[in-house]
C-alpha positions in Angstrom: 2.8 -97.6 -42.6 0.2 -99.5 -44.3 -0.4 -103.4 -44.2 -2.2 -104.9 -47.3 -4.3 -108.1 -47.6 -2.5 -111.4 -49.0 -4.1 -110.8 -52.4 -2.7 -106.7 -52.3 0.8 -108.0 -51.2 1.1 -110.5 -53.7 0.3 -107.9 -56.5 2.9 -105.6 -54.7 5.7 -107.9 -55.1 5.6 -108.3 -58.4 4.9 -105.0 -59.1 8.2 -103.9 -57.1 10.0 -106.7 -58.3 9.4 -106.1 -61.9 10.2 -102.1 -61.1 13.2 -102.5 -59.3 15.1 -98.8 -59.6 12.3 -97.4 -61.0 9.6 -94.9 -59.5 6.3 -96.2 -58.6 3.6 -92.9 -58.3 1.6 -93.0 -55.2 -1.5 -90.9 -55.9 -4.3 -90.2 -53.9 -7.7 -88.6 -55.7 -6.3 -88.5 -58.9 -2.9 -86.1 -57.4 0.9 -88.0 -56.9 1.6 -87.3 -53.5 5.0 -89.3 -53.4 7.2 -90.7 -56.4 9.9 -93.2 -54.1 12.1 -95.0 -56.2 11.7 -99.1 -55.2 15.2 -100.3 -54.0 13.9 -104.3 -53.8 10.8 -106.3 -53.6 8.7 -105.6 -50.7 7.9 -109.3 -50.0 6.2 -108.6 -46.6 2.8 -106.6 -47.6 3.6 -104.0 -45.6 4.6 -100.5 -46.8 6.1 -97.4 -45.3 5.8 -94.2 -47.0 8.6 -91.8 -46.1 9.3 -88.2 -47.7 9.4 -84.3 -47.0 5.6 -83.9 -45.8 4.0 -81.4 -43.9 1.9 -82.2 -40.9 -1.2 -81.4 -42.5 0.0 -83.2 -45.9 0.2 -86.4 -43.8 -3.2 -85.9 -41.7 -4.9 -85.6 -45.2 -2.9 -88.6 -46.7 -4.1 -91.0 -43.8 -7.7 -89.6 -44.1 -8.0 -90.5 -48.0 -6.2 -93.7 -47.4 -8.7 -94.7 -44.4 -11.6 -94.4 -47.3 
Protein backbone atom coordinates (compact mmCIF):
# COMPACT_ATOMS: atom_id res chain seq x y z
CA UNK A 1 0.00 0.00 0.00
CA UNK A 2 1.22 3.40 -0.46
CA UNK A 3 -0.38 6.81 0.82
CA UNK A 4 0.57 9.98 -1.26
CA UNK A 5 0.65 13.61 -0.15
CA UNK A 6 -2.51 15.87 -1.17
CA UNK A 7 -0.56 17.38 -4.04
CA UNK A 8 0.46 13.39 -5.31
CA UNK A 9 -3.29 12.30 -4.87
CA UNK A 10 -4.66 15.08 -6.65
CA UNK A 11 -2.32 14.40 -9.72
CA UNK A 12 -3.38 10.61 -9.36
CA UNK A 13 -6.94 11.28 -9.89
CA UNK A 14 -6.72 12.79 -12.77
CA UNK A 15 -4.28 10.74 -14.12
CA UNK A 16 -6.70 7.61 -13.38
CA UNK A 17 -9.60 9.40 -14.25
CA UNK A 18 -8.44 10.39 -17.62
CA UNK A 19 -6.94 6.58 -18.10
CA UNK A 20 -9.85 4.78 -17.11
CA UNK A 21 -9.41 1.08 -18.82
CA UNK A 22 -6.23 1.82 -19.79
CA UNK A 23 -2.76 0.55 -18.26
CA UNK A 24 -0.75 2.91 -16.24
CA UNK A 25 3.28 1.43 -16.04
CA UNK A 26 4.61 1.41 -12.61
CA UNK A 27 8.42 1.49 -13.00
CA UNK A 28 10.95 1.54 -10.50
CA UNK A 29 14.83 2.60 -11.74
CA UNK A 30 13.96 2.86 -15.08
CA UNK A 31 12.30 -1.18 -15.24
CA UNK A 32 8.05 -1.71 -15.33
CA UNK A 33 7.57 -3.79 -12.48
CA UNK A 34 3.65 -3.87 -12.78
CA UNK A 35 1.32 -2.74 -15.83
CA UNK A 36 -2.51 -2.92 -13.76
CA UNK A 37 -5.13 -1.75 -15.84
CA UNK A 38 -7.09 1.35 -13.80
CA UNK A 39 -10.82 0.22 -13.26
CA UNK A 40 -11.93 4.00 -11.75
CA UNK A 41 -10.40 6.98 -10.24
CA UNK A 42 -8.59 6.38 -7.18
CA UNK A 43 -10.02 9.47 -5.33
CA UNK A 44 -8.50 8.61 -1.88
CA UNK A 45 -4.51 8.99 -2.45
CA UNK A 46 -3.87 5.80 -1.42
CA UNK A 47 -2.73 2.89 -3.69
CA UNK A 48 -2.43 -0.85 -3.49
CA UNK A 49 -0.29 -2.60 -5.82
CA UNK A 50 -1.36 -6.17 -6.27
CA UNK A 51 0.06 -8.84 -8.86
CA UNK A 52 2.12 -12.21 -9.21
CA UNK A 53 5.38 -11.22 -7.23
CA UNK A 54 7.89 -13.06 -5.68
CA UNK A 55 8.94 -12.48 -2.14
CA UNK A 56 12.10 -11.09 -2.95
CA UNK A 57 10.43 -8.98 -5.99
CA UNK A 58 8.39 -7.26 -3.34
CA UNK A 59 11.28 -6.73 -0.60
CA UNK A 60 13.18 -4.93 -3.40
CA UNK A 61 9.98 -2.99 -4.62
CA UNK A 62 9.38 -1.52 -0.97
CA UNK A 63 13.25 -0.76 -0.62
CA UNK A 64 13.27 1.51 -4.04
CA UNK A 65 9.96 2.96 -3.08
CA UNK A 66 11.30 3.93 0.58
CA UNK A 67 14.12 6.14 -1.45
Amino acid sequence: DITLTKDGAKKFYILTKNNISKPVAIVIDKHIVSLPIVNSEIISGKVTISGDFTEKEIDIMIDKLKN
